[in-house]
N, C-alpha and C positions, 0 to 999 in steps of 0.2 A: 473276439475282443468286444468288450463291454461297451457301449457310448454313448450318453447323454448328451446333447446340443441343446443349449439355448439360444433364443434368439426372439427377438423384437424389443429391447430393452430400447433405454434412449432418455432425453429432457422433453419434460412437459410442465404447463403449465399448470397450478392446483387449480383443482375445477375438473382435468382434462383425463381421457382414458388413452391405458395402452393396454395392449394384446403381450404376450407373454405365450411363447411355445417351443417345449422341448421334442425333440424327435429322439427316441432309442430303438436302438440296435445292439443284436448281440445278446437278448436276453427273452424268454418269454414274457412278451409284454402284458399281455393280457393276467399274469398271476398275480404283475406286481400291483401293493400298494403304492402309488404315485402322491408325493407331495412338492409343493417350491416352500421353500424356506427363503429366509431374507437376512442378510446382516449390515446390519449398520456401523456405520464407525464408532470404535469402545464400547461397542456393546454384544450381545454374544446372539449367535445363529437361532433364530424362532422361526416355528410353523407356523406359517401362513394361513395354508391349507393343503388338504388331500383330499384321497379320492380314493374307493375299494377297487377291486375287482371287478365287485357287483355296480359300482356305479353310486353309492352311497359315499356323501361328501363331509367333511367338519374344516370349520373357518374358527381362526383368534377371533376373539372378540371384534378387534379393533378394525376388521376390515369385513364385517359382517353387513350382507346389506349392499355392500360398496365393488367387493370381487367375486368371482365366480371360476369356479374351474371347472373343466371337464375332460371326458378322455374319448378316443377315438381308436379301439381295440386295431380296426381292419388297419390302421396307416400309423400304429405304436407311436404316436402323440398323444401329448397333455399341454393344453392349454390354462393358462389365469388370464381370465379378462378383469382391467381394474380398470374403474371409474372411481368419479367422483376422488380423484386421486388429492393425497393434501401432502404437505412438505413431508410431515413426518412418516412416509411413507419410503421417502429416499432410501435405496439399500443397495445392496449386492443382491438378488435374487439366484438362487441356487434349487435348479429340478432335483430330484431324489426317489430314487426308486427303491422301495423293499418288498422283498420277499415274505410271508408273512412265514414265525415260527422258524424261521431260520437266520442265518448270521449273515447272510446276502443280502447286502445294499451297495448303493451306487450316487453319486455324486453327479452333475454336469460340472463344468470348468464355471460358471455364474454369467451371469447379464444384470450391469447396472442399470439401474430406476434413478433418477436423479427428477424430480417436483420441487420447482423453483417460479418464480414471477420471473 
């Protein structure tokens, strides 16, 4: 059985950082493309950022600079560190694994980001 976990979501102040980390199981980690996507209220699911195989990463624009992720093949995590976090940042944040070249992808259940004073 398939399973994405997220977890370190939570309220922070703009200005402040949080850690963001999925653990999977149930799949070869190491094949997959790993991204978090983010959904906000009325608006529709975007990549945040990914991360290859190989270790080669692409950021939105809008959090360029500000978040980083990375992966950890031996313990089948993917981490997003965000700083420098601002309101509009607030989402649902959602891990996602694919396979490349094929129809296999995966979901985590999400972890809210809420950046407020």
């Amino acid at each position: 059985q398939v399973q994405l976990v997220e977890s370190g979501g939570g309220l922070v102040q703009p200005g402040g950082s949080l850690r963001l980390s999925c653990a999977a199981s149930g799949i070869m980690f190491s094949r997959y493309v790993m991204g978090w996507y983010r959904q906000a209220p009325g608006k529709q699911r975007e990549l945040v950022a990914s991360i290859s195989s190989g270790g080669s990463t692409d950021y939105v624009d809008s959090v360029k600079g500000r978040f980083s992720i990375s992966r950890d093949n031996a313990k089948n995590t993917v981490a997003l560190q965000m700083n420098s976090l601002k309101p509009e940042d607030t989402a649902v944040y959602y891990c996602n694994g694919k396979l490349p070249r094929t129809t296999y992808y995966y979901w985590g259940q999400g972890t809210q980001v809420t950046v407020s004073p």
